[in-house]
C-alpha positions in Angstrom: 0.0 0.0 0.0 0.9 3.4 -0.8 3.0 5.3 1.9 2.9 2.1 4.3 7.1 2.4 4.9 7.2 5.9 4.9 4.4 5.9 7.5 6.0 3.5 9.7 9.3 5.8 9.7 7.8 8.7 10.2 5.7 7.1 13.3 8.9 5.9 14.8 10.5 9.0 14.6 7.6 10.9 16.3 7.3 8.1 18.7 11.0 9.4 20.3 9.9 13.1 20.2 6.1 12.4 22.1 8.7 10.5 25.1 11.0 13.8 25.6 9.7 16.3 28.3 11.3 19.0 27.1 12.8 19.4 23.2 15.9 20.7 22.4 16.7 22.5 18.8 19.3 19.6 18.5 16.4 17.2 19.2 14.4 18.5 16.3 17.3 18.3 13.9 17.9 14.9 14.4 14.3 14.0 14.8 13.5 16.1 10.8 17.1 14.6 9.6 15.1 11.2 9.9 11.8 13.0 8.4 14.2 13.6 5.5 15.5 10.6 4.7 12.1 9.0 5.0 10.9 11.1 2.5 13.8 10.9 0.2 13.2 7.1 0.3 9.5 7.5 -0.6 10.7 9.1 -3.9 9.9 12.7 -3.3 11.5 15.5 -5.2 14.8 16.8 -3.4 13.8 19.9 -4.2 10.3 19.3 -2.6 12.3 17.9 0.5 14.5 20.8 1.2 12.1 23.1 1.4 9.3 21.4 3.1 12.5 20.5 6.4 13.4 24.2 6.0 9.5 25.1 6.2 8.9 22.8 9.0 12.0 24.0 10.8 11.3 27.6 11.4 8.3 27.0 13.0 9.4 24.1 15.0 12.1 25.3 16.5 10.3 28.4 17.7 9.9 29.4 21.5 6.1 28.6 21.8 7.2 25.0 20.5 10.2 24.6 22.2 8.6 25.9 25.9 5.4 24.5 25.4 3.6 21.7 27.7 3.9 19.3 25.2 6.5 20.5 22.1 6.8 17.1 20.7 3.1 16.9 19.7 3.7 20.1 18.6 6.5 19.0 15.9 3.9 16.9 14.7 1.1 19.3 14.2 3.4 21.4 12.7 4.7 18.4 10.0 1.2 18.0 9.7 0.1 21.1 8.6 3.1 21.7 6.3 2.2 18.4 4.9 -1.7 19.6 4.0 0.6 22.3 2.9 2.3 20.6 0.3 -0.4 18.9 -1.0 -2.6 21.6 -1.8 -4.7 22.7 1.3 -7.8 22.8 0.0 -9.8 20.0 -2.0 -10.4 20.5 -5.9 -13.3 19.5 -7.7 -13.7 19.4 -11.2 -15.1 22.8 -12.4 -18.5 22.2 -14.2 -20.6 24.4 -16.1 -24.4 25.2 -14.8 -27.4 23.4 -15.4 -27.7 22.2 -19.2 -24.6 23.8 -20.3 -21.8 21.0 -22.1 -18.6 20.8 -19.7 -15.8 19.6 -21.9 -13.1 17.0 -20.2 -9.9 16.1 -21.7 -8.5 13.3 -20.3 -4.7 12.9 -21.4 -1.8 10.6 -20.4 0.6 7.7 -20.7 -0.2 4.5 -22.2 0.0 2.1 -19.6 -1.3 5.0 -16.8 -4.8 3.7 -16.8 -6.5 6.8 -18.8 -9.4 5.0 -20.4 -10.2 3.0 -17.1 -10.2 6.7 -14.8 -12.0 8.2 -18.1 -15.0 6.2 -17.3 -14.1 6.1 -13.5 -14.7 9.8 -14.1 -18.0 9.5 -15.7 -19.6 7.3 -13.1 -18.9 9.7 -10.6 -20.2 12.5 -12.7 -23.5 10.3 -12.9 -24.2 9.9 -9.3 -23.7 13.3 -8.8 -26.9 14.1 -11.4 -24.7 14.8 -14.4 -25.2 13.0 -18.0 -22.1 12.6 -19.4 -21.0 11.0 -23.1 -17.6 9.2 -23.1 -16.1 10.2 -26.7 -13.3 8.0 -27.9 -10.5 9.8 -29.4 -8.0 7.1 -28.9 -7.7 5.9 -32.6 -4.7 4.0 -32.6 -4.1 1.5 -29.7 -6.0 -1.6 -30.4 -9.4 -2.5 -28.7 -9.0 1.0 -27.0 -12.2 1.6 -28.5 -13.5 -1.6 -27.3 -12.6 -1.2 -23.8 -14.1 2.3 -23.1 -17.6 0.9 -24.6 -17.5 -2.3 -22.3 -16.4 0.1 -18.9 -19.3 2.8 -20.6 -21.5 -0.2 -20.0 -20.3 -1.3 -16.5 -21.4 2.8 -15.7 -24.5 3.5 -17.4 -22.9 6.0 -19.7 -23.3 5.7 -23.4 -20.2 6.2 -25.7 -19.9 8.0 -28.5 -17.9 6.2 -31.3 -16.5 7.2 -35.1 -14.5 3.9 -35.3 -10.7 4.3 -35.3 -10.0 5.5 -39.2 -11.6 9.4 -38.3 -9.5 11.8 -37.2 -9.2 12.7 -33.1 -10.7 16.2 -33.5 -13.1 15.3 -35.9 -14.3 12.5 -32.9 -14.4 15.0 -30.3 -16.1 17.5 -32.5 -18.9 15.6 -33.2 -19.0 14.0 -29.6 -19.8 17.5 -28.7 -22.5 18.0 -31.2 -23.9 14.7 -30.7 -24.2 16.2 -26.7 -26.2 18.8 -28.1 -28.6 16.9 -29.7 -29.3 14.4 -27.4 -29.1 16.3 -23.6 -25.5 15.5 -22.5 -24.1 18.5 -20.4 -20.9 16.5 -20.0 -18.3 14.8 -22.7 -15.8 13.6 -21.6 -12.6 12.8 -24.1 -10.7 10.0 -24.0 -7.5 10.7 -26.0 -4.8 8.4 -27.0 -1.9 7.7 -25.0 1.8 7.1 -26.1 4.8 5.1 -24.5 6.4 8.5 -24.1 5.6 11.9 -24.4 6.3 12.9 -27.9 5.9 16.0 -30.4 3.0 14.5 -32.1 1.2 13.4 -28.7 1.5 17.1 -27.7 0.3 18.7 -31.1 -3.1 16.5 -31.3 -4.1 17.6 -28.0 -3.6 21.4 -28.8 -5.4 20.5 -32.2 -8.3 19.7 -30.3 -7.9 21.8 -27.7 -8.2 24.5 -30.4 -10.7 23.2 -32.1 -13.1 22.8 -29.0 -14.1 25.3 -26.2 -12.0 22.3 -23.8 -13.2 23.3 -19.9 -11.4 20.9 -18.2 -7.8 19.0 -19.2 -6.8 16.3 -16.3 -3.5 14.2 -16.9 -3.7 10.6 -15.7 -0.3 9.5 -14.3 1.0 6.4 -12.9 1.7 6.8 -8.8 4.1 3.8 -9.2 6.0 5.8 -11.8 7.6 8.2 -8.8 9.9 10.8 -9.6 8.8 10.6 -13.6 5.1 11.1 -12.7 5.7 14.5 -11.3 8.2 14.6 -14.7 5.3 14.1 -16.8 3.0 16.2 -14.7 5.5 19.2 -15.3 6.0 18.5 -19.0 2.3 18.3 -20.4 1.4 21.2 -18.2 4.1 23.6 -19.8 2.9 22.3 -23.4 -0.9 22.0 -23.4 -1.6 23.1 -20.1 -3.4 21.0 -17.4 -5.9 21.7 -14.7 -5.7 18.6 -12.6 -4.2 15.7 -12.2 -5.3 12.3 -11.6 -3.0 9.8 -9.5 -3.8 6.0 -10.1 -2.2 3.1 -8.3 -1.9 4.4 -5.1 -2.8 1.0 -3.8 0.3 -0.5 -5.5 3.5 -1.4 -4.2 4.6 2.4 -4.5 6.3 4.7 -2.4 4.0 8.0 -2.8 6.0 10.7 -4.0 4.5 11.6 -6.5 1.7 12.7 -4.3 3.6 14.6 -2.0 5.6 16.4 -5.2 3.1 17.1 -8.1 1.8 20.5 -6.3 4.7 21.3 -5.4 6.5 21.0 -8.6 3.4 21.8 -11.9 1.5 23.8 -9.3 -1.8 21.6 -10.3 -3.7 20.0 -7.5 -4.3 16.5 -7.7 -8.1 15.9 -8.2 -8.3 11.9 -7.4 -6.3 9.3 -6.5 -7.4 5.3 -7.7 -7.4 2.9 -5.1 -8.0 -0.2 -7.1 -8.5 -1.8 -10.9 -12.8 -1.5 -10.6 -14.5 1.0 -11.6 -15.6 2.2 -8.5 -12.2 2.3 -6.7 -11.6 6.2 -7.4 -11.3 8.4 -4.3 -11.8 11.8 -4.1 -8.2 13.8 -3.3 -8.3 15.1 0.4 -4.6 17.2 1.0 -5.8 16.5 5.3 -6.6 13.3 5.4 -4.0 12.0 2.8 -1.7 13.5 5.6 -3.4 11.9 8.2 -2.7 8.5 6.8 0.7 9.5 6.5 1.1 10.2 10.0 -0.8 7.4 10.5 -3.2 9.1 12.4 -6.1 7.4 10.0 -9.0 9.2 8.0 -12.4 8.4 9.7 -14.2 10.4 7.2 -13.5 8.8 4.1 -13.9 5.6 6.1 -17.3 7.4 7.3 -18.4 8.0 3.5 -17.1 4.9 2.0 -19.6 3.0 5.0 -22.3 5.2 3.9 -22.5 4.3 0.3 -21.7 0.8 0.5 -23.8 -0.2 3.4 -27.7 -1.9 4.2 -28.3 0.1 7.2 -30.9 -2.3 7.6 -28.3 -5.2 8.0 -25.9 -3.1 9.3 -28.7 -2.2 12.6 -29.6 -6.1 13.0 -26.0 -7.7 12.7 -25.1 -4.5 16.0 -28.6 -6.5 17.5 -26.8 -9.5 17.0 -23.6 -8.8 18.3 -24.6 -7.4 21.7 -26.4 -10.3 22.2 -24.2 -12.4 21.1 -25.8 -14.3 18.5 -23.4 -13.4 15.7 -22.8 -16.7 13.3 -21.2 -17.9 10.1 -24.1 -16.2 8.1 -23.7 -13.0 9.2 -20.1 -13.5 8.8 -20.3 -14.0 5.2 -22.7 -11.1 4.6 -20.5 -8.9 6.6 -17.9 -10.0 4.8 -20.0 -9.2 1.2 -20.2 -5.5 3.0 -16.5 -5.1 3.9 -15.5 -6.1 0.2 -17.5 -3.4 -1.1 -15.4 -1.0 1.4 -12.3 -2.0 0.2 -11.8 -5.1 2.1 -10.9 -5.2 6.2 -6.9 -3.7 5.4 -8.4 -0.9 4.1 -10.7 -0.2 6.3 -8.6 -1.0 8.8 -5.9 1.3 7.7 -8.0 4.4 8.1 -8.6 3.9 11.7 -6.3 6.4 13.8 -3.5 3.9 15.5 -4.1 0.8 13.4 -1.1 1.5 11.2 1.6 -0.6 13.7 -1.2 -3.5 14.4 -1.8 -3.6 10.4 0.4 -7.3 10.0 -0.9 -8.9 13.0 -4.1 -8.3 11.2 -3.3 -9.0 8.4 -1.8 -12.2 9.3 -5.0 -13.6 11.1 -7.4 -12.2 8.3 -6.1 -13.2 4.8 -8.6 -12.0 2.4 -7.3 -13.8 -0.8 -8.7 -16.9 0.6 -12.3 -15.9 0.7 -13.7 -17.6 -1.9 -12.4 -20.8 0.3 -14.2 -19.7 3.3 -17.7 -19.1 1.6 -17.0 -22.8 0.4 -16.4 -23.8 4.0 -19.4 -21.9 5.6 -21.9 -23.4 2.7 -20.8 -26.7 4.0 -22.3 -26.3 7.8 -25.4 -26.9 8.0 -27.7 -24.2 9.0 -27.5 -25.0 12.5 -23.8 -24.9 12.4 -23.5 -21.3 11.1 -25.8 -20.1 13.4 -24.5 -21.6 16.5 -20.8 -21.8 15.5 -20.1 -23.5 19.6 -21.7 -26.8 18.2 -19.2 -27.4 15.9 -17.2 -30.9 16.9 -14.5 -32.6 15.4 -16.7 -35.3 13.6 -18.8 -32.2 12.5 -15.5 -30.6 11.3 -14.3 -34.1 9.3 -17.5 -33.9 7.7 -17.2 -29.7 6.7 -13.9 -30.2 5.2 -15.0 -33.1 3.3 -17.7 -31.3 1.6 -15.6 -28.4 1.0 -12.9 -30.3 -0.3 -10.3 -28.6 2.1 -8.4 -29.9 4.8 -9.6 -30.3 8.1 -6.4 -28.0 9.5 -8.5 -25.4 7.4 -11.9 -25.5 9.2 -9.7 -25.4 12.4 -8.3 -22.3 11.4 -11.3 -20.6 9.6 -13.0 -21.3 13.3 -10.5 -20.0 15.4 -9.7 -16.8 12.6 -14.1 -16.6 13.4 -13.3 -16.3 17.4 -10.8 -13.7 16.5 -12.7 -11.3 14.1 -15.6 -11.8 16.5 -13.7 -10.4 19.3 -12.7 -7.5 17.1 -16.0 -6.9 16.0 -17.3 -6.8 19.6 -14.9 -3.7 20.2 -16.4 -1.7 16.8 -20.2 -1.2 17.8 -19.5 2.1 20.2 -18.0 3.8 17.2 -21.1 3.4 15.1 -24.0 5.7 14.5 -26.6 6.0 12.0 -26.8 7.2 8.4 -28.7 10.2 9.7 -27.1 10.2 12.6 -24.6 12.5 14.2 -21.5 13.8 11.7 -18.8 12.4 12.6 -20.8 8.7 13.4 -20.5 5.6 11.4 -21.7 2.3 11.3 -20.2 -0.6 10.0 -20.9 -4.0 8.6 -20.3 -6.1 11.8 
């Protein structure tokens, strides 16, 4: 996951200031020399780095810091802050036009970045937001790139307009835009065509089209995993076409993050969204706060807090809380809470944005392995109905017979029980933190 070493050193580091009484300017040095290095090792920009440390410095080692009651939280807030800082403050939404009037999107990039996947991404969340946007696709010259958009169109309930691939890119995006006319779009959304690299002929079809078409809105889709030559990118297509936004995808990879922490910094464009997964829903608002909150591994609650209330039957949600107080919590319920937690992201992820989790995350991890689900649900279907709802019946002949059915070994119902014990426990601990839908900001409820 995206930032997971760089949170870990940064939590260590803070760990050895919150155990100091009293700070000393030496003290804060050493603690941002290690602050440094960690972000150095997640890939961000030197550049980037020396300022934010020399940032961060001046205020820290200030007297209200260095006499207050408790200056080592104080570092923190102040790494915080310049964090927020770096990222862009304040959120960015895409800017739309009023009411009927067509908002035009270019989406441009990298082949190989994701662009036609967040293009649609894009569009579904335009859609649930009362918009009616056409996908138009520009992208002419990599194979079944046509193809693709149409299928993912389909997956969002958005219709895609098409002039095969032997029309010209602005011709395509022209008539997308008069098509939208005709037929009540007030969004099109272009999906241009990508190249291995960014090349003279790239960069001259998107001004041709931007010059042919009133274009509103021009985000750049670039690869988090890419590091240093994301924010590369970023910098180069803004100085020749322009950009307003940029979207990050991959930021649940195997990547150290820097692009995130550099691409304000650096193009001076805010980052718009960040993907957090290959389906078409996993596309997450960009929050500058509570991307440095899960840095700091201080969590984010309120995108845990939204992501519960879109995905979750409050219905089921109410009953299995009935159920746990009293107890009564079985395999069934564990499967359906399971069915819940997947559309959240899985139990890592939610996990992960619950302030002090990030050190506990492997022991979790460890005793919940979510690649092996499909195996449990095969397990569970093999109980009889008394044995998932009363899960204390279950005996060793009754386990024989289970992993028989299932086609598993029996060491594997022993573990699936004793992994049940466990994420009951956990669940027991989670009800005081939930609330209703129309409940109280700042209340959630979860599917346990």
């Amino acid at each position: 996951m995206a930032f997971e070493s760089l949170s870990d050193k940064l939590q260590n580091v803070f760990k050895s200031l919150r155990s100091k009484g009293r700070l000393t300017e030496a003290d804060v040095k050493t603690a941002l020399r290690e602050v440094k290095l960690a972000l150095l090792e997640a890939d961000v920009s030197f550049k980037v780095v020396r300022q934010f440390i020399k940032s961060v410095q001046e205020r820290a080692v200030g007297q209200d810091v260095m006499n207050g009651l408790n200056p080592g939280q104080m570092v923190i807030k102040i790494v915080n802050e310049e964090l927020v800082s770096l990222m862009g403050s304040e959120t960015t939404e895409i800017a739309l036009r009023p009411g009927s009037e067509i908002t035009v999107i270019m989406m441009a990039g990298l082949q190989g970045a994701g662009k036609t996947t967040t293009t649609a991404k894009i569009a579904g969340k335009l859609k649930s937001k009362g918009r009616k946007p056409l996908l138009a696709a520009c992208d002419v010259y990599r194979p079944a790139a046509i193809k693709q958009l149409q299928i993912n169109g389909e997956k969002q309930g958005v219709e895609v307009f098409s002039m095969g691939d032997k029309q010209n890119p602005v011709d395509i995006a022209k008539g997308a835009v008069e098509y939208a006319k005709s037929h009540g779009f007030n969004v099109v959304i272009l999906d241009t065509a990508g190249r291995l690299h960014v090349d003279e002929d790239m960069m001259q079809e998107l001004q041709n089209i931007k010059t042919a078409l009133d274009v509103d809105q021009t985000l750049l889709v670039v690869d988090a995993m890419t590091g240093q030559d994301a924010v590369n990118v970023s910098d180069m297509f803004n100085q020749k076409i322009g950009i307003d936004g940029v979207i990050l995808t991959k930021l649940d990879g195997d990547t150290r993050g820097g692009a995130a922490l550099s691409i304000k910094a650096t193009c001076g464009k805010p980052i718009l969204f960040v993907g957090m997964g290959e389906k078409l829903s996993d596309l997450e608002q960009f929050y500058p706060d509570r991307m440095a909150s899960r840095i700091l591994g201080m969590g984010d609650v309120m995108s845990l807090i939204e992501k519960a209330q879109a995905n979750i039957d409050e219905e089921k949600a109410r009953d299995m809380e009935q159920k746990l107080k009293k107890a009564q919590f079985g395999f069934d319920d564990y499967l359906e809470s399971m069915s819940q937690v997947k559309k959240m992201g899985g139990i890592s992820s939610i996990l992960s944005m619950m302030p002090g989790m990030g050190n506990k995350m492997p022991d979790i991890e460890s005793a919940i392995d979510e690649k092996k689900m499909g195996r449990i649900e095969a397990i569970i279907l093999s109980m009889t109905p008394q044995e998932r709802s009363n899960p204390d019946v279950l005996n060793p002949s009754r386990k024989k017979r289970i992993a028989k059915g299932a086609g598993v070994d029996i060491s594997e119902v022993n573990r699936l029980v004793k992994q049940f014990e466990q994420m009951r426990k956990m669940m027991k601990q989670l009800p005081g933190m939930m609330g209703g839908k129309g409940g109280k900001r700042g209340k959630f409820r979860l599917p346990f």
